[in-house]
C-alpha positions, 0 to 999 in steps of 0.5 A: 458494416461501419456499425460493426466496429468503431477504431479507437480515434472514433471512441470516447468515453460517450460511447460505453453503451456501444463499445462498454468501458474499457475500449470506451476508455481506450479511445477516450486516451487515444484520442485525449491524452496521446497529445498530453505525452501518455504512450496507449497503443491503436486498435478497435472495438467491436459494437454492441450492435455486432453483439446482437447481429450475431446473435439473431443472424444465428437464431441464438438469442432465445436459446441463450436467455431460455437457459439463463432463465432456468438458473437457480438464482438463490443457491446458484447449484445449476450454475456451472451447467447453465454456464456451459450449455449457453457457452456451447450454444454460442462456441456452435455457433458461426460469426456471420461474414459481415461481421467477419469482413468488418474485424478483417478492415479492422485488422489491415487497418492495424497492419498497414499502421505498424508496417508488418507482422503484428500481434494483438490483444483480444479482450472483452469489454462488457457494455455495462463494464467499469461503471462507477459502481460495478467493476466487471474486472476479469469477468470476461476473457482476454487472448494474447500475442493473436496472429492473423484474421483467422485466429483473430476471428476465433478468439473474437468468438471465445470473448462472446461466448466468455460473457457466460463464464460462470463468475461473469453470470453470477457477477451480473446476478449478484448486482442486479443487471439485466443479462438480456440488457448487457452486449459484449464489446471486443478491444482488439489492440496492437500487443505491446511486446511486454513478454520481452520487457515488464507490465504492471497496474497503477492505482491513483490511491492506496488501495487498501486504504484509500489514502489519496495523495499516493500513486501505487505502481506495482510491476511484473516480468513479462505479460501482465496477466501474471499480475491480474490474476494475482499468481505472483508477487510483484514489485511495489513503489508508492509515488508521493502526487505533491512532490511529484507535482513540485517535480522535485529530484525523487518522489518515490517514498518506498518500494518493496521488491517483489518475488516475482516467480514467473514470467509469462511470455509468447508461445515461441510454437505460435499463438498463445502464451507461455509461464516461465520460472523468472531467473533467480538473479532477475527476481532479485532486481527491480523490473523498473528504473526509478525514471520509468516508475515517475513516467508511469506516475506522471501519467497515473496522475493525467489520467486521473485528472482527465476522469476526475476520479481515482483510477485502477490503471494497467500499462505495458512496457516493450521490450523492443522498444524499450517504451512504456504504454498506457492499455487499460484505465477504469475507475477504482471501484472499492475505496471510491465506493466508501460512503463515510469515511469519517467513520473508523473501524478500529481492531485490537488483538486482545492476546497473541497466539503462536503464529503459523505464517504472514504475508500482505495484510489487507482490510486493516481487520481481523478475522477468525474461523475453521481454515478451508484448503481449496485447490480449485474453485471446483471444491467450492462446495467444501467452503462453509459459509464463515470459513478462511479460504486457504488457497495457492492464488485466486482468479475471477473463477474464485467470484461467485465463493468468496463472499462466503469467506470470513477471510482469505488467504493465498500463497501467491499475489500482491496487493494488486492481484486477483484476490486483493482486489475481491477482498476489498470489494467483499470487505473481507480479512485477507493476507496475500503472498505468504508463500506456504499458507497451504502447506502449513495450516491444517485443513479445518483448523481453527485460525485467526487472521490479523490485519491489523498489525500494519503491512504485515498480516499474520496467522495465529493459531486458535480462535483468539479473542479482540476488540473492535470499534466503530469511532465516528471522527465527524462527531469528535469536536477540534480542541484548541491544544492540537492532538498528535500522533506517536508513531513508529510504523511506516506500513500503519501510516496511511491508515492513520492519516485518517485520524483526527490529529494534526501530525505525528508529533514523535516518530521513533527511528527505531523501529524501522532501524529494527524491522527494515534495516536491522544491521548496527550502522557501523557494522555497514560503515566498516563491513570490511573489517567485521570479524564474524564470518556469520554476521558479514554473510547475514549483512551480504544477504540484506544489502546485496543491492547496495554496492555502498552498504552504507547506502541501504542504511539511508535508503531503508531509513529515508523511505520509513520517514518518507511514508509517514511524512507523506502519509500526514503531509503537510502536517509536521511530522517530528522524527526523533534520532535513534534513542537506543540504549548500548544493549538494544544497539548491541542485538543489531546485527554486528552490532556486538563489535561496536557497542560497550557492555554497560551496567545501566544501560538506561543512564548510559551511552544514548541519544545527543552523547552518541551523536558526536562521540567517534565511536558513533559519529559516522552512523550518526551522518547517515541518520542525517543523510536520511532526513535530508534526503527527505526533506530535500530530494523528496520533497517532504519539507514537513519533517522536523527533528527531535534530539533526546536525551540531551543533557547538558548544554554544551551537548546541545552545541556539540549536536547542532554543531555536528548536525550543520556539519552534515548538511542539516542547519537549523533554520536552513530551508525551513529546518527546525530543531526539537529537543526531547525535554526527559531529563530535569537539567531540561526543565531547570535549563529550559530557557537555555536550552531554548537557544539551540531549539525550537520546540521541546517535547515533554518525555513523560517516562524518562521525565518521571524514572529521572524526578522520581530516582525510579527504574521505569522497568522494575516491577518492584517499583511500579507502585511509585512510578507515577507520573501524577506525583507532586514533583513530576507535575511541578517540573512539567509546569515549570518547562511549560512555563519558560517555554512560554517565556522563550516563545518556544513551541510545547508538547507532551508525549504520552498515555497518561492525558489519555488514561488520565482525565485530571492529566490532560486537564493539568496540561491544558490549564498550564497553557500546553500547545500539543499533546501525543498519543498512541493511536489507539489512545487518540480518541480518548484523549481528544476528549479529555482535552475537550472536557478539560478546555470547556471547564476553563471557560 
């Protein structure tokens, strides 16, 4: 009988033959970790000897393989009546007592430990489960909030008979395992009380890019098969491991509030669970506190220590006790998986079509085909192979079809969920959480789906058109001038931090500013006295979490920054103040009570003159807050700052005045200061200016639209807009040249190195230290750099 089931203070991870991996995993974090601080709940774990004792005790083994070895195992069309015939057989079926009176001990066990009535989970735990190259997530069943040994013993009996659920048959198919070699393990574990309190699922990485240096956290009300199965949208936080590490005061570089629709909970009528519409004022909180989210990435980062490798991680919280508990870790199985990651595949949309909806884009891919509206993997048939599956939301039943899908699209889930997590294992396109997907795609209807436009993935009608390379980093040669990044998309920076660069040598502001915040700063500071009822409504809606509308500004900002500044980590990253023109800043919300009306924007009232004028000078302190609370409280020293458009070297004071003022002094914890070198009293002042900077970055548009007296936007003007003009060349030359002087760090910004290969060559004769590219220019312009620096030898 003591063969029949293992507790966890009895397992480690040794033992995945006899208790598959995830109790293996269990009593490996019981019996290691517990003493490290990580909270993971007792229990025990049926054998694999229990599993085969059953099985001839009955005289079922025979039955049970005779039916699988009728299965059509090239087009799987008996699939669904293999499955059932072999669940019957064991469902039939009695657990012999033995084994009954060995679950019972197991039981008391329990009961005696925690003093009382208790619940547990019931879950399966293949014996092949969770190895490096085979995940066998949500292959087998799970049971919740189980009462008593009588309903225990039943639910035991379901996990057996779920070993040939038919996604769990096709799975094993699919990679090559034995049925006749695969046991079934059963975890039974003190149920955390998470149906009164949140759940959730950790990654020790990026999951859709494999980004390493992150802890994903994502949290739901309730229990978390919710977030397993991908049916809501949960919250989203990423956790930086280097400050973390530091310990510094908030390591949380961004968080994304998720709807989160529903809340499962206990059957209040017994056994069983229960899914709950979540309250509307719920779903517009947080599930967890910032505290709570460091605690559960401080032990993300335990566990992935303790196995050496990244980890997919599910925890609960309980709601009696308020404690957070570990009950599930395997080993990430997707981006671990990747051979070469030295090899990007790179996607451009040739043209846009009118989009139909977007949500979570997942693969950074796109992908095109005939939509096909499923509401049950019942209709599989329906889907042709190279279709775009458009369905509510995906579970495991989904498997054995969507390797047929071009794409995948859901109303529901996160990037946690069910269907994330099988779109990255397939490699396929997919957009998650897009809330209408099936109510506005037509079935049959020819779509394209982009994920390639950062987080967001979005739905064009049509088959559109685009281009697709395959570059291998690896083979790329470092030059000796250092190749940077342009930036301005905090969701594309994971993604981007795999490129061959040495930083982002020109965040822009004002995307973020335009797409996360989208109200003027002003309007913020002085919400009280906004005129327009329409605009205080639009602004109450976007900041109703901040109590200090103020504090949204810096908040959003701060985490814009943050990503990307975590993302290339401890390359520089240098963010450039907002550069907006008055009429840009005017289509702000509320931004039209605060901007003037100018006939030439472009020469106007931007960059350093706004940052100490009244009129702007508040928003300005919160750009500053921003960036010290990066550099600072979150510990991405890395981060630079470039001031553009500064024209005179009085202004040059006046901002470095202002900036002290605001708690950012050059020289202080490292800080250093770049100025935007776009204007030609910049270059004829350069080592002047040099006295108030440490780096300039050549602005090549501005620079150009300044020598030339030519409006950088007038198409009737485009013939001499040129960047290799005499003139344009010689002012480059000559800031290049009195940096050198002044020991003043140099770099350009811009596509004309890379379109260009006699640009770059002029660069780098001159003596250049960085240039800056936008990413899909990157490749092209490192090796114009490379052929420019081997022709000087």
């Amino acid at each position: 009988m003591k063969n029949f089931i293992r507790h966890f203070n009895e397992i480690d991870i040794n033992d995945v033959p006899i208790v598959g991996g995830k109790n293996a995993s269990l009593g490996e974090m019981f019996q290691k970790l517990t003493p490290k601080g990580v909270q993971v709940p007792d229990g025990f774990a049926t054998t694999s000897e229990a599993y085969w004792h059953f099985l001839d005790e009955e005289n079922i083994k025979d039955e049970i393989f005779g039916h699988l070895a009728k299965l059509d195992t090239k087009a799987f069309s008996n699939l669904r009546e293999v499955g059932a015939t072999v669940r019957k057989v064991i469902l039939d079926s009695e657990l012999p007592e033995d084994i009954k009176e060995a679950i019972g001990k197991g039981y008391d066990a329990l009961v005696k430990k925690y003093k009382g009535d208790i619940s547990l989970a019931v879950r399966s735990s293949a014996t092949a489960e969770d190895l490096p190259n085979a995940s066998f997530a949500g292959q087998q069943e799970s049971y919740l909030n189980v009462k008593g040994k009588v309903e225990l013993v039943d639910a035991c009996k379901r996990c057996y008979a779920s070993l040939f659920t038919d996604r769990a048959i096709k799975y094993r198919q699919d990679n090559g395992f034995d049925h006749t070699k695969v046991a079934l393990s059963i975890g039974v574990q003190m149920m955390v009380r998470s149906d009164l309190a949140a759940s959730g699922v950790n990654f020790t990485l990026d999951p859709d890019t494999g980004f390493d240096q992150v802890v994903l956290v994502s949290s739901i009300y309730g229990l978390g098969e919710n977030i397993v199965q991908g049916s809501i949208n949960p919250d989203d936080y990423f956790v930086f491991k280097p400050s973390l590490k530091k310990g510094v005061p908030q390591p949380i570089v961004s968080r994304n509030l998720g709807s989160k629709e529903k809340t499962m909970v206990y059957d209040e009528s017994g056994s069983g669970t229960i899914n709950l519409n979540t309250p509307a004022e719920k779903q517009e909180l947080f599930v967890l506190t910032d505290a709570e989210v460091i605690k559960l990435a401080q032990w993300s980062l335990i566990i992935e220590d303790h196995y050496k490798r990244p980890m997919d991680i599910e925890w609960a919280k309980d709601g009696l006790t308020n404690e957070l508990f570990i009950v599930q870790a395997r080993p990430e199985t997707v981006q671990s998986a990747k051979k070469n990651k030295l090899k990007i595949n790179t996607y451009t949309l040739l043209k846009k079509g009118k989009e139909i909806t977007h949500g979570m884009g997942l693969g950074n891919k796109i992908s095109s085909g005939k939509a096909r509206i499923l509401h049950s993997p019942e209709e599989s048939d329906k889907l042709q192979e190279g279709e775009i599956l458009v369905t509510e939301r995906t579970n495991p039943d989904w498997d054995p079809i969507l390797k047929k899908a071009a794409g995948i699209i859901t109303d529901q889930g996160g990037r946690t969920s069910h269907a994330a997590i099988v779109a990255r294992e397939v490699g396929a396109a997919a957009i998650v959480g897009s809330n209408n997907a099936t109510k506005v795609i037509k079935d049959g209807q020819d779509i394209t789906i982009s994920c390639a436009e950062g987080d967001t993935g979005i739905v064009y009608e049509g088959l559109l058109e685009w281009d697709e390379k395959e570059v291998d980093i690896a083979a790329l040669e470092k030059p000796k001038t250092q190749p940077m990044l342009i930036l301005a998309d905090p969701e594309q920076a994971f993604k981007f931090s795999f490129y061959p660069s040495e930083g982002v040598g020109l965040m822009r502001l004002e995307f973020v500013i335009n797409n996360s915040i989208q109200i003027h700063p002003m309007a913020l500071k002085h919400f009280d006295d906004l005129k327009d009822a329409a605009v205080k409504e639009k602004i109450e809606k976007l900041t109703h979490h901040y109590p200090d509308k103020s504090d949204y500004f810096v908040h959003k900002l701060a985490e814009g920054i943050a990503t990307i500044a975590a993302a290339f980590y401890p390359k520089d990253v240098i963010v450039r103040t907002s550069d907006f023109k008055t009429n840009e800043y005017a289509n702000l919300i509320g931004g039209t009570e605060f901007e003037p009306v100018e006939s030439n924007p472009m020469l106007g009232f931007r960059g350093a003159s706004r940052y100490y004028n009244p009129k702007y000078q508040e928003a300005f302190a919160l750009e500053c807050k921003a960036i010290k609370k990066v550099r600072e409280t979150m510990g991405l020293d890395n981060v630079k700052i470039m001031i553009p458009f500064c024209r005179t070297l009085k202004e040059a004071a006046k901002v470095v005045e202002v900036m002290g003022k605001n708690g950012l002094k050059r020289g202080e914890h490292g800080l250093q200061l770049y100025m935007m070198t776009e204007i030609p009293n910049n270059i004829i002042l350069a080592e002047q200016f040099a006295e108030f900077f440490d780096g300039f970055s050549i602005g090549s548009n501005d620079l150009t639209q300044l020598t030339l007296g030519v409006d950088r936007d007038s198409e009737l003007l485009s013939d001499i807009f040129d960047i290799n003009d005499p003139g344009v060349k010689k002012m480059i030359a000559m800031v290049i040249e009195s940096a050198h002087k002044t020991h003043t760090k140099i770099g350009l910004c811009g596509q004309a190195p890379s379109d260009y290969p006699e640009f770059a060559q002029f660069l780098v004769e001159k003596g250049i230290n960085s240039i800056s590219f936008n990413p899909d220019a990157l490749i092209s312009g490192i090796k114009n750099i490379n052929n420019a620096e081997k022709s000087q030898k």
